[in-house]
N, C-alpha and C positions, 0 to 999 in steps of 0.2 A: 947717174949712178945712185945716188942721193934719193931721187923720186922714186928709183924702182927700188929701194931698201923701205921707201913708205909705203908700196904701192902691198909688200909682202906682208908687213906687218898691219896692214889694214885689217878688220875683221867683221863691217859692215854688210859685206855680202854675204856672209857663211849663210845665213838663213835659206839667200835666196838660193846656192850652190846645194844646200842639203834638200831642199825645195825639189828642184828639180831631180836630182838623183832617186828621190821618192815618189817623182809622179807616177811613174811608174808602176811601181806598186800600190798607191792607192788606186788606180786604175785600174787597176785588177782585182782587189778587193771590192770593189766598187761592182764590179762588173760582174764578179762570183757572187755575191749578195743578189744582185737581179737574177740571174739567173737561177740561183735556188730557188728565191719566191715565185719565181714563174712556174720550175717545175714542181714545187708544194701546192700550188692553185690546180695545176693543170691533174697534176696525180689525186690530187682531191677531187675533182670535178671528173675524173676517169673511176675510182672507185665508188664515188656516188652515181655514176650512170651503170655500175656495174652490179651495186644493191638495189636500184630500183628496176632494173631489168630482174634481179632473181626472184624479187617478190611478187613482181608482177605475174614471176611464171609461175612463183607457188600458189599465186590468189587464182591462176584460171585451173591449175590443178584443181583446186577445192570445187570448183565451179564445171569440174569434169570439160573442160576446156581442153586445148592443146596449149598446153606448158609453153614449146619452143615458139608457137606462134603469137604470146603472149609475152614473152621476156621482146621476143621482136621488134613488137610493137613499141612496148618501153623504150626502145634505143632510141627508135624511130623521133620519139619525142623528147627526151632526156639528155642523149647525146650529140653535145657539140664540138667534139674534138674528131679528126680524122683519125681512123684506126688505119692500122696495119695488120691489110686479110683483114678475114673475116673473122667475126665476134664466136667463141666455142661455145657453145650451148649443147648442156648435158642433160634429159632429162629420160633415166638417173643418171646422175652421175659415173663415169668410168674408174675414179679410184677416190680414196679418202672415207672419212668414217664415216659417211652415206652413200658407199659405192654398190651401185643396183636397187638403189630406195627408188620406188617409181614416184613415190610422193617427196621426193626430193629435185631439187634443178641446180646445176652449176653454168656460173658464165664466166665468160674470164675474155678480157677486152684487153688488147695490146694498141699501142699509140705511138710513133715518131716524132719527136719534137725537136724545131731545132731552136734553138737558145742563142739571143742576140751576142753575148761574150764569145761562149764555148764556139760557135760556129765560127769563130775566127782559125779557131786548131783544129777542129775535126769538119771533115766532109759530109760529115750526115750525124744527123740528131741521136742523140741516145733515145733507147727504147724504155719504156713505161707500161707495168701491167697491172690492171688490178683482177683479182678474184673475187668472186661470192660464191655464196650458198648457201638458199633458202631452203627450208620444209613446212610440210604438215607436221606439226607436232601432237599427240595428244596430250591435252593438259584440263583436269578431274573428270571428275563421274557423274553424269545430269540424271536425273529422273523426274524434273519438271522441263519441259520444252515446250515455250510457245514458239507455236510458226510463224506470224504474222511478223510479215516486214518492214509494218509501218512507221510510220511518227510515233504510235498509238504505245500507253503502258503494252505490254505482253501481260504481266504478269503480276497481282494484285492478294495482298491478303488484308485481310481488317478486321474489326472486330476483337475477341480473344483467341484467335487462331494459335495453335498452340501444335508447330510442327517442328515435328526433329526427325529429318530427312534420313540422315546417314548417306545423302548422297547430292548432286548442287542443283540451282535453280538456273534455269538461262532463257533471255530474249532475243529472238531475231531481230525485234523491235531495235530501229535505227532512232528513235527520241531521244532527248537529254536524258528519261529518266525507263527505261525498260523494265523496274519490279520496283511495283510501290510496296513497301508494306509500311502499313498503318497501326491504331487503333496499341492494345492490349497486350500483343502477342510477344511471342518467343519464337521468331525462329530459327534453328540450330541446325545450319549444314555448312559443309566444308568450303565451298566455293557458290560465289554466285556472279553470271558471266549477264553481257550483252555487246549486242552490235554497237548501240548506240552509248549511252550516257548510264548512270547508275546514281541514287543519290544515298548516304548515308542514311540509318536511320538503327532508333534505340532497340528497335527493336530484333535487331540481328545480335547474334552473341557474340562477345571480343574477338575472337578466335576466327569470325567468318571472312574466308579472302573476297573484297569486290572491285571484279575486274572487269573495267568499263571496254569497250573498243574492241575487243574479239569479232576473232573469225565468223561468220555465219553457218551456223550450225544445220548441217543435211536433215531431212527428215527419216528419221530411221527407219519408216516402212516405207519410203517411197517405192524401192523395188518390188512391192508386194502389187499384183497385178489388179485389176478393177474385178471383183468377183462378178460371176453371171450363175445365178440358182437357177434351179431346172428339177423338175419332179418335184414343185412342192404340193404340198399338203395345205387344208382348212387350217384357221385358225385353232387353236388349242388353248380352252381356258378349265384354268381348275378353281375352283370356288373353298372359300372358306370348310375345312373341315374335310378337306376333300384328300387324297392323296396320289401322287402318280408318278410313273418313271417313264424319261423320255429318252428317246435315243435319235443320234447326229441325222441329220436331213435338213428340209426345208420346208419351213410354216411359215402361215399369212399369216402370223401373228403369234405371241405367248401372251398370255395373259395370271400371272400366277399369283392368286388370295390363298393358297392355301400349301400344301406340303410337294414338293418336288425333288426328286431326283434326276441327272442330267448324267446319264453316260458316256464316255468320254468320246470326244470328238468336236468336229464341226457344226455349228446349228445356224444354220442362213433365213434371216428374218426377211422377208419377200413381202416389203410395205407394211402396214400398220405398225403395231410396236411392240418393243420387249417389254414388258410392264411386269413388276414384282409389289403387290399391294403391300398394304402396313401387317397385313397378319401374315405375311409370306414366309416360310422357311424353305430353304432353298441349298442341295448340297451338287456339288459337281468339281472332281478332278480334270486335268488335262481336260479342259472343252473349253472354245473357242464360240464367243454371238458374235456375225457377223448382221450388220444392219445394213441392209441394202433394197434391189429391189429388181424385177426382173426389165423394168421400161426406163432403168436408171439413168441411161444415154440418151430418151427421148424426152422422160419427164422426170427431172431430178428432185422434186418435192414429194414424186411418189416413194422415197427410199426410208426406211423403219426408221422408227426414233426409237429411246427407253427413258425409261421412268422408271427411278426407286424411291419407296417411300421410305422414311427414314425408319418405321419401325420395322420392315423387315429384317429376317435373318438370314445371312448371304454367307456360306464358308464355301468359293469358288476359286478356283487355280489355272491355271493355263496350259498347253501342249508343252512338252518339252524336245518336241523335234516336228518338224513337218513348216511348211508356208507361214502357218501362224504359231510360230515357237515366241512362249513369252508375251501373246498377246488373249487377252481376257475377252473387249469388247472392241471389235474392230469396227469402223463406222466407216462408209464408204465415202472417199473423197469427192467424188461429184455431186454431195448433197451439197443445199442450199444452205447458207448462215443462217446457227439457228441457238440457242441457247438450252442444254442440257446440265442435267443436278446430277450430283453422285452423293447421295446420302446413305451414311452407315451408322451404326450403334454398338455399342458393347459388345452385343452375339454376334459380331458380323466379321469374318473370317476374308480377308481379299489380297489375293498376288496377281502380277501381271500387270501388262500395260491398255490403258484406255486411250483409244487412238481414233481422236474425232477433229480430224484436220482442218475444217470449216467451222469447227463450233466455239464457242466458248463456255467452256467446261468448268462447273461451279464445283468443288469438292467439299462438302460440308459433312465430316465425319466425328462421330462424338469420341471422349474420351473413352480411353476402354477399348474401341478398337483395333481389331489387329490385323495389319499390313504388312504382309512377307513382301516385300519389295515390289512397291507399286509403284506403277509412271504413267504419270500425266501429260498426252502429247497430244497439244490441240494447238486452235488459231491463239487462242485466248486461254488463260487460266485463271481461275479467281479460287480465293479459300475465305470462305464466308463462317459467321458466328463460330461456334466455337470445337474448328474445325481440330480435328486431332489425327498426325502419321506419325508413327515411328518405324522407318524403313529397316527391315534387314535384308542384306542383298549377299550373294548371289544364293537365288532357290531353282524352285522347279523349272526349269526353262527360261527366267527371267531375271535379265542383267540390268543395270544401270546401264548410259552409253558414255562411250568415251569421249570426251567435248575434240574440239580441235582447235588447235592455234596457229599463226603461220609467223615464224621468226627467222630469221639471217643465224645460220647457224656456222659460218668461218665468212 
């Protein structure tokens, strides 16, 4: 009796009694801890295969792709969890605040997962969803675009260039550094984009956004078809002192030293070249040079060049409806790489876009001239000595374009 009156008042074991009546619970504890880190891995690793599928499909959107078989593909690689059914792929979307954007895509990926604890109490896994949804966004207004989608600078100014755009620069150009500017200058626009890399420099104003790693920018006349002239005419030159008005067709050449008027329309330059000498004055509304050539698809070095010399006088504007709305000098894409000047002065009056997709295109215009909303859309761009734009946009047919972006927008 004795022994079990010590046996009660003992109190060496409590530990190990409270021990055990806890294992229990820390067993559980223990075991709800795994399993959440498992389903935070797993749900991480289901919405990461769900934003890289969305983007994947907004990047083939941009690339006039099929969206759905582009987010596909992404699974294909991205996704290592077994879903449940099949992956929803929206492109556009059926509801939410990009519901019928065709430049938008939704995915949305479900997953069964069963859980080393939890699958003690339930018979099948809890479900796991993630959603996305990517777009084309646009984000600013370009009116410098080079196309070249090399390593290579795109886009270069030096010397005392001295531009204030009122609208942004961009490179397709994939290098660390797609718009060098150099030298003296000032230049003053809102945004300046690239595919590739972008470096600082003093000579951008405080205020300029640079935004490296963007989308690849379309070329804005691509849908303009390869022109084919037919009924052309001789050559046409007018010599110093001379005077004439021309009206839209097709010549084996202009040649103009002396005073011209250009009727409004189309004028299709069929080989040789558009040339405007130093003593040129030069007026024309709504008309369109198109440089090209009739044996363009057999021999592409036959196709027109131009030449301005910097003392001409140039007050020229663009269509504001038709094929070539907003475009000034249209240069036919299957020419051969080649290097063209745009030289202007004081008297010299220019809107519209110069669109020489092969070339690289030197813009050297003096102070004092005046630029209703010009764009520079070539392989290459450069703005040499003391090159002067001051953009005002939108005029006669001719807009700045709208860049594009591609972001996870839910």
């Amino acid at each position: 009796m004795s022994g079990l009156k010590k046996l009660l008042r003992e109190r060496a074991g409590n530990v190990l009694v409270l021990a055990g009546l806890s294992m229990p619970l820390i067993i559980g504890f223990a075991g709800l801890a795994t399993d959440t880190i498992q389903w935070t891995l797993a749900k991480r690793e289901l919405q990461r295969s769900a934003d890289s599928a969305a983007l994947a499909g907004a990047y083939t959107i941009a690339q006039d792709g099929d969206a759905v078989a582009g987010a596909n593909d992404s699974l294909t690689l991205t996704n290592k969890l077994t879903l449940t059914g099949l992956p929803v792929i929206e492109n556009a979307p059926n509801s939410g605040a990009y519901s019928g954007d065709q430049n938008a895509i939704y995915v949305e990926l479900n997953s069964q997962m069963k859980l080393p604890f939890s699958s003690i109490f339930l018979a099948t896994g809890p479900t796991m969803s993630a959603k996305a949804t990517a777009a084309l966004l646009n984000d600013g207004n370009f009116c410098v675009i080079s196309l070249d989608d090399s390593s290579d600078v795109g886009v270069t100014a030096t010397g005392s260039a001295n531009i204030d755009l009122n609208c942004g620069i961009f490179a397709n150009s994939r290098g660390p550094n797609g718009v060098s500017v150099g030298g003296a200058g000032n230049i003053t626009t809102d945004i300046v984009g690239s595919v590739g890399g972008l470096a600082p420099s003093s000579s951008y104003q405080p205020d300029t956004r640079l935004i490296p790693y963007m989308t690849r920018q379309a070329d804005p006349f691509a849908n303009i078809t390869d022109p084919s002239p037919s009924g052309c005419v001789g050559k046409v030159t007018v010599n110093p002192n001379q005077s004439r008005s021309l009206t839209p067709g097709c010549y084996r050449g202009i040649d103009v030293k002396g005073t011209v008027s250009f009727a409004p329309g189309i004028y299709y330059i069929d080989g040789g070249s558009l040339s405007f000498g130093a003593q040129a004055v030069v007026t024309g509304t709504e008309v369109t040079f198109v440089l090209t050539s009739a044996t363009a698809a057999s021999n592409p070095s036959s196709i027109a060049t131009l030449s301005i010399n910097g003392g001409a006088s140039l007050d020229l504007s663009p269509p504001s409806s038709g094929t070539y709305t907003g475009v000034l000098i249209y240069k036919d894409r299957r020419a051969p790489s080649t290097t063209t000047r745009i030289n202007g002065n004081s008297t010299s009056v220019l809107e519209g876009s110069f669109y020489f997709p092969s070339d690289t295109l030197i813009f050297n215009g003096n102070s004092g001239m005046t630029t209703d909303c010009v764009q520079l859309i070539s392989f290459k761009v450069e703005f040499s000595g003391n090159s002067a734009i001051s953009n005002n946009c939108p005029t006669n047919g001719a807009n700045s374009f709208r860049g594009t972006t591609i972001r996870l927008v839910s």
